[in-house]
Backbone as XML, in Angstrom:
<?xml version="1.0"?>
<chain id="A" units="angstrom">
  <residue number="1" name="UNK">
    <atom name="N" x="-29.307" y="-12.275" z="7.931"/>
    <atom name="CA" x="-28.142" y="-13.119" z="7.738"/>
    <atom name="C" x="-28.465" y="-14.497" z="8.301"/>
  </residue>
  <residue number="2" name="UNK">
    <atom name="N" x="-28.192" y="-15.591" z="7.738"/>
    <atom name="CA" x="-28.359" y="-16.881" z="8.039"/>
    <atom name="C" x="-27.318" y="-17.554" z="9.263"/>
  </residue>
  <residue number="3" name="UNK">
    <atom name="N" x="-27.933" y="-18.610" z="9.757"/>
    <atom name="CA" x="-27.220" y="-18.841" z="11.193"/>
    <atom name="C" x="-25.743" y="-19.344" z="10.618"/>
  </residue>
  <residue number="4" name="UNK">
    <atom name="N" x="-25.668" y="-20.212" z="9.207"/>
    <atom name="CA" x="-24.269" y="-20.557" z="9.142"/>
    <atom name="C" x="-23.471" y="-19.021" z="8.328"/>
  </residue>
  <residue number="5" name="UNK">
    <atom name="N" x="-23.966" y="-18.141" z="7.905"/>
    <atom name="CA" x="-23.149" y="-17.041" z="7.282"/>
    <atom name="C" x="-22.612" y="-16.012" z="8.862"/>
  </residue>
  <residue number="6" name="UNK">
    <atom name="N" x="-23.650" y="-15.934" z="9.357"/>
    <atom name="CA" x="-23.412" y="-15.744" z="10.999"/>
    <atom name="C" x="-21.910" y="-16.365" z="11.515"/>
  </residue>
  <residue number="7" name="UNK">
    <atom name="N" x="-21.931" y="-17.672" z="11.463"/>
    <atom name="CA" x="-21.106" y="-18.585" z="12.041"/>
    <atom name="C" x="-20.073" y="-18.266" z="11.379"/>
  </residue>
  <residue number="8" name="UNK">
    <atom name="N" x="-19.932" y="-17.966" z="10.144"/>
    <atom name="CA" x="-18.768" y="-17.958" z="9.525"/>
    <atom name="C" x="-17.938" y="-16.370" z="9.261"/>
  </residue>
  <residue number="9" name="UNK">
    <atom name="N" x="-18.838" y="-15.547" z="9.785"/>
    <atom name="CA" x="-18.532" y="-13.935" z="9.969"/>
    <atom name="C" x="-18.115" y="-14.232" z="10.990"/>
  </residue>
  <residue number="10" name="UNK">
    <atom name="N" x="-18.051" y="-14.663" z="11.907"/>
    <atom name="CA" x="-18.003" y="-14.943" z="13.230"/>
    <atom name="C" x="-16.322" y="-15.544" z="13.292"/>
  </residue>
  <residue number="11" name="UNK">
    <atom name="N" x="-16.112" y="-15.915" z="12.668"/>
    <atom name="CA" x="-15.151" y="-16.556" z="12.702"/>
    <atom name="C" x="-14.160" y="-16.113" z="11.737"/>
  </residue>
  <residue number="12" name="UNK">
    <atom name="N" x="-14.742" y="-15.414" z="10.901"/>
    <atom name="CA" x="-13.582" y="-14.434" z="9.879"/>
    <atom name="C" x="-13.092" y="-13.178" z="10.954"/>
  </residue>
  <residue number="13" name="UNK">
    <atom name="N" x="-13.991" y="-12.397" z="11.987"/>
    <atom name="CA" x="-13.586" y="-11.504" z="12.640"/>
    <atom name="C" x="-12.681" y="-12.100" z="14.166"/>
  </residue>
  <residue number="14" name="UNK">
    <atom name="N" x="-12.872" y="-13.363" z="14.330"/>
    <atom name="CA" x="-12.082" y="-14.206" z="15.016"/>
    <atom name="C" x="-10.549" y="-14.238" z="14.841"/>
  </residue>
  <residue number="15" name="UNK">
    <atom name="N" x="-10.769" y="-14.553" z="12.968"/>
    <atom name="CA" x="-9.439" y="-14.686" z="12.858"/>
    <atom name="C" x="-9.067" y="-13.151" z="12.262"/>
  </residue>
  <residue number="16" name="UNK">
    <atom name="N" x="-9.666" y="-12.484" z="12.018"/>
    <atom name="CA" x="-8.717" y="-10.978" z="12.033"/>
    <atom name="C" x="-8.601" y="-10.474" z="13.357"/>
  </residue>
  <residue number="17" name="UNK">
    <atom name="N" x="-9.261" y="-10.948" z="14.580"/>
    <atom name="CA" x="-8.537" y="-10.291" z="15.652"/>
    <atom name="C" x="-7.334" y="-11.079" z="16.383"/>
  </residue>
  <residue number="18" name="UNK">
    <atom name="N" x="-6.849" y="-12.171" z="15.871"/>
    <atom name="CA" x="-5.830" y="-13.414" z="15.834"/>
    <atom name="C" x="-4.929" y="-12.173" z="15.342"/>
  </residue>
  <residue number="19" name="UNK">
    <atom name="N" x="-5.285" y="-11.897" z="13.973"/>
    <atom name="CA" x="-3.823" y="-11.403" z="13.032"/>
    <atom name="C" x="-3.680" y="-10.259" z="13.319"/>
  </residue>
  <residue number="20" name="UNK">
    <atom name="N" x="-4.457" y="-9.433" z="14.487"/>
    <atom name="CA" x="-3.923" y="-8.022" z="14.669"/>
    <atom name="C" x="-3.579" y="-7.627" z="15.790"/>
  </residue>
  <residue number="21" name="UNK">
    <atom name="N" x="-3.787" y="-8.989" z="16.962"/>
    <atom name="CA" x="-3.106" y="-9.472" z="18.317"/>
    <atom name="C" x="-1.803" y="-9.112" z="17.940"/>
  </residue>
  <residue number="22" name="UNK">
    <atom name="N" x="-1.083" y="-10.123" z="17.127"/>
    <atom name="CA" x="-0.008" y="-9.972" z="16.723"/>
    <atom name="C" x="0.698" y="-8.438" z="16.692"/>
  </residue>
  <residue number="23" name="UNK">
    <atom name="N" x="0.346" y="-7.816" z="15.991"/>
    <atom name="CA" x="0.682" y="-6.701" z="15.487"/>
    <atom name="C" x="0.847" y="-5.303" z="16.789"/>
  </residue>
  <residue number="24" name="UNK">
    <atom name="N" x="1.308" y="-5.971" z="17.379"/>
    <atom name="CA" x="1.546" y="-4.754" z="18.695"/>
    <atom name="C" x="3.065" y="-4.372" z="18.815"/>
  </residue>
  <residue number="25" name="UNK">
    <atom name="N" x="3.452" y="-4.098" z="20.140"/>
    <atom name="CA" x="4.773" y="-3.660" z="20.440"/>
    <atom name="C" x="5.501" y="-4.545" z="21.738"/>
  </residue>
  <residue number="26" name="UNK">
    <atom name="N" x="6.021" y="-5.292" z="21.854"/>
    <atom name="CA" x="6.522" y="-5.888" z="23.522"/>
    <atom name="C" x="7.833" y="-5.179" z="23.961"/>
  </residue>
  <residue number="27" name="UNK">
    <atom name="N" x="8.256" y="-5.577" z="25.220"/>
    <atom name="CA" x="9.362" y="-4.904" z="25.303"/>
    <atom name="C" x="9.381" y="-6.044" z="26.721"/>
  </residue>
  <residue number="28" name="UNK">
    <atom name="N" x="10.497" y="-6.978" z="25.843"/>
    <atom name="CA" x="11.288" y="-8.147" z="26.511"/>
    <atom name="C" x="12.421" y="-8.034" z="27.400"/>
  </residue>
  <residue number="29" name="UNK">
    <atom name="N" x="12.351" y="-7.730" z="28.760"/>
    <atom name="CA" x="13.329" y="-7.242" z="29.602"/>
    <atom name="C" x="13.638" y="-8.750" z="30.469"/>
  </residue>
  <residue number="30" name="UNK">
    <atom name="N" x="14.601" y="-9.054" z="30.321"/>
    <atom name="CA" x="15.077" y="-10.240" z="31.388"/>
    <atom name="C" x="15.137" y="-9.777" z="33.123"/>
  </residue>
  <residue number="31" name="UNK">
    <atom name="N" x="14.890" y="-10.275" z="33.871"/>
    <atom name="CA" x="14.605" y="-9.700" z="35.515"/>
    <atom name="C" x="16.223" y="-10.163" z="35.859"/>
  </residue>
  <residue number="32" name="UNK">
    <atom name="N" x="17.084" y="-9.885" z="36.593"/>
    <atom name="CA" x="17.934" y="-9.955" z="36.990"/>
    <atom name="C" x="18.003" y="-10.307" z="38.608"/>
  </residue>
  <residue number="33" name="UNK">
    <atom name="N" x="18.690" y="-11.664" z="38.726"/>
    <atom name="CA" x="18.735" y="-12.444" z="39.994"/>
    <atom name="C" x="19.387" y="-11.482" z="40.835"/>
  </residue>
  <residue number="34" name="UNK">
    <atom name="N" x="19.387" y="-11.493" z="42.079"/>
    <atom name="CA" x="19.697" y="-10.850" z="43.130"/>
    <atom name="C" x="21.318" y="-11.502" z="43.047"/>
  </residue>
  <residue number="35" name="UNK">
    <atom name="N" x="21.998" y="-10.779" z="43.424"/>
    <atom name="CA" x="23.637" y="-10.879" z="43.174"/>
    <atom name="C" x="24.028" y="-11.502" z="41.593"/>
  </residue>
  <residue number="36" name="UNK">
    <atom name="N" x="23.330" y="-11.216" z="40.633"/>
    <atom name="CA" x="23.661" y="-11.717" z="39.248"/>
    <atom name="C" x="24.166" y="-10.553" z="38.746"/>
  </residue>
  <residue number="37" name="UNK">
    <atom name="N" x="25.437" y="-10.675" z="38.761"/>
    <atom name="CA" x="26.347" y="-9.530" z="37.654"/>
    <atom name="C" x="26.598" y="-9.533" z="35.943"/>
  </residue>
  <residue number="38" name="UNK">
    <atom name="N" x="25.879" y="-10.750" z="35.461"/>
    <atom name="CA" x="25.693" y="-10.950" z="34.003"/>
    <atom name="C" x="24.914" y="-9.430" z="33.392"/>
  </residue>
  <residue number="39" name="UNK">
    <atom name="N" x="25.406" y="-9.535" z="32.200"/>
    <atom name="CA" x="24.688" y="-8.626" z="31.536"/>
    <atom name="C" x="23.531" y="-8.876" z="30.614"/>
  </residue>
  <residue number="40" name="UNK">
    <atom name="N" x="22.339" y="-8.078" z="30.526"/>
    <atom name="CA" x="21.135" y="-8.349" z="30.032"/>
    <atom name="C" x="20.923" y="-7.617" z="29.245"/>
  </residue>
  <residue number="41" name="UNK">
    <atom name="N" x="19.789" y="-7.755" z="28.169"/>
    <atom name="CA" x="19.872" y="-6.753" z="26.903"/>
    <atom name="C" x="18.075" y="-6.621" z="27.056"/>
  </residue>
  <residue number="42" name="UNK">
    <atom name="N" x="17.770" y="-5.959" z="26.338"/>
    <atom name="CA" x="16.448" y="-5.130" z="25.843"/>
    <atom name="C" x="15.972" y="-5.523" z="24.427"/>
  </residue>
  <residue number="43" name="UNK">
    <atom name="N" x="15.138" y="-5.811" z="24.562"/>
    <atom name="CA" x="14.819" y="-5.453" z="22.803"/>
    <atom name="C" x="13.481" y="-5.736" z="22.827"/>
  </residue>
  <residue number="44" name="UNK">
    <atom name="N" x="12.946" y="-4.565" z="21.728"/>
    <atom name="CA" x="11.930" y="-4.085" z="21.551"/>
    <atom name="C" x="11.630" y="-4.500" z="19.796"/>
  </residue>
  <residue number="45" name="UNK">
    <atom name="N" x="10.271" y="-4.866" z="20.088"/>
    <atom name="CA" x="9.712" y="-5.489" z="18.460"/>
    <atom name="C" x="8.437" y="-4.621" z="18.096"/>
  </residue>
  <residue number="46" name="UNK">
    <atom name="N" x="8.527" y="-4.238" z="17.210"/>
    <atom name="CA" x="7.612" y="-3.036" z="16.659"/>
    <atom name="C" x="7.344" y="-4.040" z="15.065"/>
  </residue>
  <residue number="47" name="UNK">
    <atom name="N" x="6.017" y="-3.769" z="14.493"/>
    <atom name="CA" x="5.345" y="-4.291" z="13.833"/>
    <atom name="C" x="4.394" y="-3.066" z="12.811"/>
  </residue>
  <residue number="48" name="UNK">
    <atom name="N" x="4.711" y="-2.480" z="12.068"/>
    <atom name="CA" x="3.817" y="-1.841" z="10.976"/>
    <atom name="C" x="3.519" y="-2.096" z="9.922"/>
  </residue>
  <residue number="49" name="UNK">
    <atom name="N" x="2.598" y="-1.988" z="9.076"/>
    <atom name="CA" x="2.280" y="-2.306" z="8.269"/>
    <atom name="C" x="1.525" y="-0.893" z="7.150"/>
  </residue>
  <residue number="50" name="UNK">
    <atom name="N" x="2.361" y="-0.556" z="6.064"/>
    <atom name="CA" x="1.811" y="0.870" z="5.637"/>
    <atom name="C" x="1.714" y="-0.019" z="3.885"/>
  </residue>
  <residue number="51" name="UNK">
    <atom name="N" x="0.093" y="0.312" z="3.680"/>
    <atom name="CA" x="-0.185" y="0.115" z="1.934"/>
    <atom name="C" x="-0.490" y="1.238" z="1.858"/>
  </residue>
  <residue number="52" name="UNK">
    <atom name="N" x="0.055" y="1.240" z="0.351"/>
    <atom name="CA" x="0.182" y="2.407" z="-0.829"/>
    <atom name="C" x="-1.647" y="2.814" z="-0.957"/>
  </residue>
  <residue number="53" name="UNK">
    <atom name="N" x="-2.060" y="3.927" z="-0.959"/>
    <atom name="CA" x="-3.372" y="4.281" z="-1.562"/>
    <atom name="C" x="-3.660" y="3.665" z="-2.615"/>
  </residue>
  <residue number="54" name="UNK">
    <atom name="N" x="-4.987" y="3.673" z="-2.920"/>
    <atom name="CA" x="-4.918" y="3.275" z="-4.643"/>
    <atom name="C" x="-6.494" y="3.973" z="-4.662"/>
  </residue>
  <residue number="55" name="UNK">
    <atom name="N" x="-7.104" y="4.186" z="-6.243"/>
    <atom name="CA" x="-8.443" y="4.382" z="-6.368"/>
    <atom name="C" x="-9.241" y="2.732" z="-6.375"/>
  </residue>
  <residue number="56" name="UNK">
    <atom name="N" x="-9.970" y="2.992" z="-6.402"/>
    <atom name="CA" x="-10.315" y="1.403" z="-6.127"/>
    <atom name="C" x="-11.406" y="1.314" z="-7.626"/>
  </residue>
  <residue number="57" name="UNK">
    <atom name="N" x="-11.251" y="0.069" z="-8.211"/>
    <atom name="CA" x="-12.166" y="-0.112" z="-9.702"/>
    <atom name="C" x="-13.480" y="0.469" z="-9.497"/>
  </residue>
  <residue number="58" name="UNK">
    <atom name="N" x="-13.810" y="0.892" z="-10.691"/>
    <atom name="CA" x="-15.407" y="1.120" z="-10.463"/>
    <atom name="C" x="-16.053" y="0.059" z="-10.191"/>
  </residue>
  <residue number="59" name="UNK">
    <atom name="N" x="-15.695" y="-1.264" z="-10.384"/>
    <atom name="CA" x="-16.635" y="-2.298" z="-9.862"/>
    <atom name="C" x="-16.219" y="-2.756" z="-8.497"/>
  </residue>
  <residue number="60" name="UNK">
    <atom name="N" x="-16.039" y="-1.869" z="-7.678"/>
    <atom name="CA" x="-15.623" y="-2.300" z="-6.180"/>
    <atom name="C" x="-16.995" y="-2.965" z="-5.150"/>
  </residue>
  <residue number="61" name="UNK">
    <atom name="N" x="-17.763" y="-2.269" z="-5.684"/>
    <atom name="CA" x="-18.959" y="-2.829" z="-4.953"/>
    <atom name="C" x="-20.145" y="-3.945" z="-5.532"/>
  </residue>
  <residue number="62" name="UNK">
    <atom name="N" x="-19.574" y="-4.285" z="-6.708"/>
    <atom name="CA" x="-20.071" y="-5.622" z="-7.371"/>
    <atom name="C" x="-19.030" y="-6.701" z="-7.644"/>
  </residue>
  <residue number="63" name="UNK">
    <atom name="N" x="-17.682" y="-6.277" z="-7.370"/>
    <atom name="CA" x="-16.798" y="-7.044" z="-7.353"/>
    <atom name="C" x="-17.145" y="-8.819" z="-6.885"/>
  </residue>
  <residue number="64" name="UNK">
    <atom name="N" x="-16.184" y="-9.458" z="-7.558"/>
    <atom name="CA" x="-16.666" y="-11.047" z="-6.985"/>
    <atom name="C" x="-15.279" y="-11.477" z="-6.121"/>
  </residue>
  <residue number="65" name="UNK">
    <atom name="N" x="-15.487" y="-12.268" z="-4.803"/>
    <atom name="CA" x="-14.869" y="-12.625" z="-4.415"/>
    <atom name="C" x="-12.992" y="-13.258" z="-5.061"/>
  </residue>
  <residue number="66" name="UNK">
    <atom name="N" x="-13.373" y="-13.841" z="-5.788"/>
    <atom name="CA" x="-12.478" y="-14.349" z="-7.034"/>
    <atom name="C" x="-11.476" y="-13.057" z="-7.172"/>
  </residue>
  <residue number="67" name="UNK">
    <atom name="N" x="-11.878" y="-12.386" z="-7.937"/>
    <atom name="CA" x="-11.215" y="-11.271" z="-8.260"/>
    <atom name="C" x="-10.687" y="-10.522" z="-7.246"/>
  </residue>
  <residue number="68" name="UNK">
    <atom name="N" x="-11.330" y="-10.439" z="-6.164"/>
    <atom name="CA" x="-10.967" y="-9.471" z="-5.210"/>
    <atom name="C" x="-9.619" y="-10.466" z="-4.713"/>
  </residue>
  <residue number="69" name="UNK">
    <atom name="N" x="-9.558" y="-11.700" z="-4.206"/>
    <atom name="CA" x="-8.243" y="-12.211" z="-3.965"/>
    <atom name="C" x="-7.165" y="-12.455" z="-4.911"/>
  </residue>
  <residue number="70" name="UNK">
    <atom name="N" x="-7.536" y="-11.951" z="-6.418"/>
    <atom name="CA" x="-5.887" y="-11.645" z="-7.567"/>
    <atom name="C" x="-5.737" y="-10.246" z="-7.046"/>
  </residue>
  <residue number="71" name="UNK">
    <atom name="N" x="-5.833" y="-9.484" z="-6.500"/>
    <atom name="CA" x="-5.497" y="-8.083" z="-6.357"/>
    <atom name="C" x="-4.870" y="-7.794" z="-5.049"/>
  </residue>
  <residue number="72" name="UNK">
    <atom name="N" x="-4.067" y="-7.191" z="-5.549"/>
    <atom name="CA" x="-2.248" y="-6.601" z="-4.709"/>
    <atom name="C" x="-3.054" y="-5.894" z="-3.194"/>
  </residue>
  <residue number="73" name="UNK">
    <atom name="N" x="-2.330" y="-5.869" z="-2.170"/>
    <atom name="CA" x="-2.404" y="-5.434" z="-0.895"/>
    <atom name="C" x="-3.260" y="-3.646" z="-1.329"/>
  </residue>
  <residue number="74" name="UNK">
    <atom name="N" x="-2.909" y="-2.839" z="-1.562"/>
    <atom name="CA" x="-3.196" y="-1.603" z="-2.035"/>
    <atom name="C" x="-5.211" y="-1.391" z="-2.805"/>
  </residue>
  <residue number="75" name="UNK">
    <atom name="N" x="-4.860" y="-2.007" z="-3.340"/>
    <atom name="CA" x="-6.725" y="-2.460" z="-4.503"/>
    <atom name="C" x="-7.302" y="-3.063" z="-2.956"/>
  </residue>
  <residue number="76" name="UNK">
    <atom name="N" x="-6.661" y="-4.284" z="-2.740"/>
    <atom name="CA" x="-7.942" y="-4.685" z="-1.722"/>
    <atom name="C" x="-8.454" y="-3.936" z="-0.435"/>
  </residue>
  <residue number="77" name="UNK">
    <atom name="N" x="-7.201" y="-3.259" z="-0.175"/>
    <atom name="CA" x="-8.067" y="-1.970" z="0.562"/>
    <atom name="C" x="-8.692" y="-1.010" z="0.473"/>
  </residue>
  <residue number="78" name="UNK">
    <atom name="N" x="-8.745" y="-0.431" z="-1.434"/>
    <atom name="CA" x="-9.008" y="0.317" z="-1.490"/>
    <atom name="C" x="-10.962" y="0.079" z="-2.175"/>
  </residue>
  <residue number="79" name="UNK">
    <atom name="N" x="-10.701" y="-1.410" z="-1.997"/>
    <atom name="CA" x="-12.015" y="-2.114" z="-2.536"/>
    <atom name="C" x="-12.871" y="-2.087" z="-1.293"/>
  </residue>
  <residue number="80" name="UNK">
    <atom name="N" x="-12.124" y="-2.338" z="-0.055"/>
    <atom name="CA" x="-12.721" y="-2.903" z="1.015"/>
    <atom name="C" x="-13.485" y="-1.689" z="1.772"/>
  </residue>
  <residue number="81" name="UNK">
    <atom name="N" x="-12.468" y="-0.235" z="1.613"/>
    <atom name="CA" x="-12.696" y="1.171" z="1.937"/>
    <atom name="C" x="-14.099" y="1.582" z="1.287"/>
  </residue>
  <residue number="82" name="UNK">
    <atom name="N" x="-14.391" y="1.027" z="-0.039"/>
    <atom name="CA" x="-15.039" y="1.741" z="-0.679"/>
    <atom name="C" x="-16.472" y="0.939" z="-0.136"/>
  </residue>
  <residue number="83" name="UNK">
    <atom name="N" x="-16.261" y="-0.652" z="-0.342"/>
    <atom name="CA" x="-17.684" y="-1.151" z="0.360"/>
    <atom name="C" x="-18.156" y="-0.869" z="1.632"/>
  </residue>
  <residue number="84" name="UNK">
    <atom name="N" x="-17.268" y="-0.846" z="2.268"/>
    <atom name="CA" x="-17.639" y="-0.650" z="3.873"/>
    <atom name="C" x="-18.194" y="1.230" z="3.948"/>
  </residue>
  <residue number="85" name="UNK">
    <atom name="N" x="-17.721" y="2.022" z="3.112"/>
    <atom name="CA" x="-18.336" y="3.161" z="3.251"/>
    <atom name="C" x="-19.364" y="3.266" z="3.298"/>
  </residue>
  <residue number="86" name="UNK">
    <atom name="N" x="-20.262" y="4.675" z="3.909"/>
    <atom name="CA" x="-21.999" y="4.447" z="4.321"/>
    <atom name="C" x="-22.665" y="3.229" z="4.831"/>
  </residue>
  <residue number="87" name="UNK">
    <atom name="N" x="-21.704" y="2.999" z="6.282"/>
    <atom name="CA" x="-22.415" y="1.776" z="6.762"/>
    <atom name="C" x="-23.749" y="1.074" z="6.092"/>
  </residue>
  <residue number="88" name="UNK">
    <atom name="N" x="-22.939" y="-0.027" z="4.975"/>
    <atom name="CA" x="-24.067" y="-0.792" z="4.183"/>
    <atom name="C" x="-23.586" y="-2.362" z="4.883"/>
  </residue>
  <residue number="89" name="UNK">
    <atom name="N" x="-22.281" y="-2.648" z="5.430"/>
    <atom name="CA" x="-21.947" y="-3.580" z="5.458"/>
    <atom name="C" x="-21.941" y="-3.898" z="7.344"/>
  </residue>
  <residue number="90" name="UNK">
    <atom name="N" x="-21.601" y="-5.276" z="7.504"/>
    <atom name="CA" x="-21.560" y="-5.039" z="9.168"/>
    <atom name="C" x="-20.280" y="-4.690" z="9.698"/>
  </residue>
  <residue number="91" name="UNK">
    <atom name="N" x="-19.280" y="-4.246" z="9.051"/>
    <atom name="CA" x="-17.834" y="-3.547" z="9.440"/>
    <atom name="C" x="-18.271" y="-1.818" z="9.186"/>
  </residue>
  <residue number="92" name="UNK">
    <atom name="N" x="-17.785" y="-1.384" z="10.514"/>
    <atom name="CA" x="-17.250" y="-0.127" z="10.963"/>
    <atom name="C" x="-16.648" y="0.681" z="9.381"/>
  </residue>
  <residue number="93" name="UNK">
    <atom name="N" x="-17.124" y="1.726" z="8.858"/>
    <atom name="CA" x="-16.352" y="2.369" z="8.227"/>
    <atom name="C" x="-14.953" y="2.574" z="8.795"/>
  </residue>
  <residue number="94" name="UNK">
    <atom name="N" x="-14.734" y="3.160" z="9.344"/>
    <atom name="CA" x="-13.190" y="3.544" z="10.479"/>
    <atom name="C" x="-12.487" y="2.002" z="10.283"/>
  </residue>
  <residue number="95" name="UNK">
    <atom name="N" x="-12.875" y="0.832" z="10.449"/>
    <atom name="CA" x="-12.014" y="-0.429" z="10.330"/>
    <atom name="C" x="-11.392" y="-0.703" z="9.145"/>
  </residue>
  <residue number="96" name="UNK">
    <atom name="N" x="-11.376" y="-0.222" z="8.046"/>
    <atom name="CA" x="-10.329" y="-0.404" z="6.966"/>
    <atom name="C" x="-9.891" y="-1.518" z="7.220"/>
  </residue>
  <residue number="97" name="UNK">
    <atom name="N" x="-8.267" y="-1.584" z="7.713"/>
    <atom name="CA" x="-8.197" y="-2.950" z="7.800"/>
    <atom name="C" x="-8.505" y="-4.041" z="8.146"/>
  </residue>
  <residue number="98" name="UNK">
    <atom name="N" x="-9.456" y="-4.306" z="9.304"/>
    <atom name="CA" x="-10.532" y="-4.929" z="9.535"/>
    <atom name="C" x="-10.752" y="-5.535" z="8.236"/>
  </residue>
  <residue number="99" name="UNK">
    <atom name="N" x="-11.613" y="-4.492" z="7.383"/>
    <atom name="CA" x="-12.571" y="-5.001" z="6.375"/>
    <atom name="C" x="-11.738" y="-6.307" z="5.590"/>
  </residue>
  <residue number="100" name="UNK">
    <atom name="N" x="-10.450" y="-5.809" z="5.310"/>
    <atom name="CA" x="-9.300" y="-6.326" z="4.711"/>
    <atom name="C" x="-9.350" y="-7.514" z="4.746"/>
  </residue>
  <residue number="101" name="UNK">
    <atom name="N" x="-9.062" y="-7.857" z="6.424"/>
    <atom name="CA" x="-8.668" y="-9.277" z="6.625"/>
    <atom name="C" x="-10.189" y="-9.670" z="6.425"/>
  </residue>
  <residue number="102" name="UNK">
    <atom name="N" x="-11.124" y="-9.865" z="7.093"/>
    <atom name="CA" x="-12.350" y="-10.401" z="7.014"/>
    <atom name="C" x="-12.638" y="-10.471" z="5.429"/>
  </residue>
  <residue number="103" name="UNK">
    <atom name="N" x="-12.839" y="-9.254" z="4.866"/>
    <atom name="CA" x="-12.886" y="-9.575" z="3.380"/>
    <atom name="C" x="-12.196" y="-11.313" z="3.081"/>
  </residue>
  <residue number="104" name="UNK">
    <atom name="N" x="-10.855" y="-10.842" z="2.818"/>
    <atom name="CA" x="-10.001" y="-12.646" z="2.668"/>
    <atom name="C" x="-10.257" y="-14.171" z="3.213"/>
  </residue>
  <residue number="105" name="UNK">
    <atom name="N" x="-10.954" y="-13.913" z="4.206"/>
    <atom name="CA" x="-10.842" y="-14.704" z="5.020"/>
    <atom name="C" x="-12.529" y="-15.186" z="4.761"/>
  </residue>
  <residue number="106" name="UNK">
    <atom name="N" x="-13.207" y="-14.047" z="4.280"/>
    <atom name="CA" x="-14.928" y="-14.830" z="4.039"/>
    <atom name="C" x="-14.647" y="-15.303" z="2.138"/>
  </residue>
  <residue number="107" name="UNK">
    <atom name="N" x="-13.892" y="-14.481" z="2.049"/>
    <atom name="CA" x="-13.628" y="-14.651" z="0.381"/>
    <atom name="C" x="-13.147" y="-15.996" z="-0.504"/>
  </residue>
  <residue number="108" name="UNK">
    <atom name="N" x="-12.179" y="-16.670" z="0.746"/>
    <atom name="CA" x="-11.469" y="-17.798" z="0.512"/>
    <atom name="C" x="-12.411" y="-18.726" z="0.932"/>
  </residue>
  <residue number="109" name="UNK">
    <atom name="N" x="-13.493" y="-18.911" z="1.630"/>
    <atom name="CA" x="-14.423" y="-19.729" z="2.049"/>
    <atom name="C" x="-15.858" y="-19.896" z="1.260"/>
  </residue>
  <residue number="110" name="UNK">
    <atom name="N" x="-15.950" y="-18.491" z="0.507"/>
    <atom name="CA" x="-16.834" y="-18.382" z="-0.364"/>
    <atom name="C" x="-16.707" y="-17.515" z="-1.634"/>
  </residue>
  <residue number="111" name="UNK">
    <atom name="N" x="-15.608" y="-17.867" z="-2.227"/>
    <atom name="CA" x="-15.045" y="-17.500" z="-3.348"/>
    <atom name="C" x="-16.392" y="-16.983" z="-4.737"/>
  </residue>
  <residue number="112" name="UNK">
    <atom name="N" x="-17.642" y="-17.961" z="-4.724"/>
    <atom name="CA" x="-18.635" y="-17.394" z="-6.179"/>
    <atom name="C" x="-19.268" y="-16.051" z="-5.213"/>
  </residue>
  <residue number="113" name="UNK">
    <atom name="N" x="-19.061" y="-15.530" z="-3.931"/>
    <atom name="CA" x="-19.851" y="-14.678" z="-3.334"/>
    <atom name="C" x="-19.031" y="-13.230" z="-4.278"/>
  </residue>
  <residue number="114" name="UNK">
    <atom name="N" x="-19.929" y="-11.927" z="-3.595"/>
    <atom name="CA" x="-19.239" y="-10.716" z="-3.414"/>
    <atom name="C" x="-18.516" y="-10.089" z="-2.505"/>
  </residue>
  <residue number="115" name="UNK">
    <atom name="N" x="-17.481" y="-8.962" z="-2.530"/>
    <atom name="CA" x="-16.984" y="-8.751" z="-1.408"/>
    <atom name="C" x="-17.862" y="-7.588" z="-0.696"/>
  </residue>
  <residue number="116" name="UNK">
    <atom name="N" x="-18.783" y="-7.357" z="-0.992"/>
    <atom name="CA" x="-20.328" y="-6.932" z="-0.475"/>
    <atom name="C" x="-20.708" y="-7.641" z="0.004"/>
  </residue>
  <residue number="117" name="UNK">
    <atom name="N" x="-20.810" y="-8.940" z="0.125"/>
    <atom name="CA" x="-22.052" y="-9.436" z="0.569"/>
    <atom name="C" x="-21.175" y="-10.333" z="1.796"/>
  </residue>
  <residue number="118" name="UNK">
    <atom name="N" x="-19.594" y="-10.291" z="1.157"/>
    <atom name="CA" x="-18.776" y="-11.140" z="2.106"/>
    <atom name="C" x="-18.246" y="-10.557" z="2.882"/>
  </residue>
  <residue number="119" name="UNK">
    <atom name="N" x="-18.549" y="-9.180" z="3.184"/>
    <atom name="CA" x="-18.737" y="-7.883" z="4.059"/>
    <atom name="C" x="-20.133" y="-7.890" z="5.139"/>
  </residue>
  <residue number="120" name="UNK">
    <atom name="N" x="-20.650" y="-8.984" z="4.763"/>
    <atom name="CA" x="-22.388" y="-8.563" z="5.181"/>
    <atom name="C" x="-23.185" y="-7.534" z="4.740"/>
  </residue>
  <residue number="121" name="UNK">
    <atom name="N" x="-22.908" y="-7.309" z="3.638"/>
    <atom name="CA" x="-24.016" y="-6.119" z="3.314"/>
    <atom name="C" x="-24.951" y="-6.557" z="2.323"/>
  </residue>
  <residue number="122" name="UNK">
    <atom name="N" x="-25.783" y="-5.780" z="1.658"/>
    <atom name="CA" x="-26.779" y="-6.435" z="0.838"/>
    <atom name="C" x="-26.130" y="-7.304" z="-0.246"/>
  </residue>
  <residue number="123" name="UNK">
    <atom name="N" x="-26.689" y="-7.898" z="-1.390"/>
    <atom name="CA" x="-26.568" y="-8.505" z="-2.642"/>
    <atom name="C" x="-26.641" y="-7.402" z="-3.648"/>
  </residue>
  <residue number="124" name="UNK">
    <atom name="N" x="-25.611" y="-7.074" z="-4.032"/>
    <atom name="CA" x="-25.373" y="-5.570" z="-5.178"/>
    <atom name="C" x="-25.957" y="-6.051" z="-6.489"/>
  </residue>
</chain>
């Protein structure tokens, strides 16, 4: 891999660990002053995110960047599942969504690439 494709993986997994910071649970409790008889509330923010299965095209692993960003939440995972399988790429099989965001995020920067290759894996 080249020092600027480096740089720029680097920075696609940057910003998917930005967008999955987010995605946790807090639980916002106000502290209550010593002799403060006001009343305080709770609230709790929960964040999920569930896509539909899909089979993914037979051209999932020659797919072109292009194409892979017209396709619905469901396809691009099920594109991203299928490349990243048999560690060929530098994402974790187990990271699914991982692959997801990074996929988008190298895809939009290098749109004539593959989402193979914008995975880090070979040239299909």
């Amino acid at each position: 891999m080249t020092k600027p494709r480096v740089a720029v993986a680097l920075c696609g997994v940057g910003v998917a660990v930005a967008a999955l910071a987010g995605c946790s649970k807090s639980d916002l409790t106000p502290v209550k002053a010593a002799g403060d008889s006001s009343t305080t509330t709770s609230t709790s923010v929960t964040t999920s995110t569930q896509v539909e299965s899909s089979t993914p095209p037979s051209n999932a692993l020659t797919m072109s960047c292009t194409e892979f960003m017209g396709l619905d939440q469901a396809t691009k995972q099920a594109v991203t599942t299928e490349v990243i399988a048999g560690n060929r790429t530098i994402v974790n099989p187990n990271n699914t969504s991982l692959a997801v965001v990074l996929a988008e995020a190298m895809c939009t920067h290098e749109p004539n690439s593959t989402v193979n290759t914008a995975l880090g894996g070979p040239p299909a």
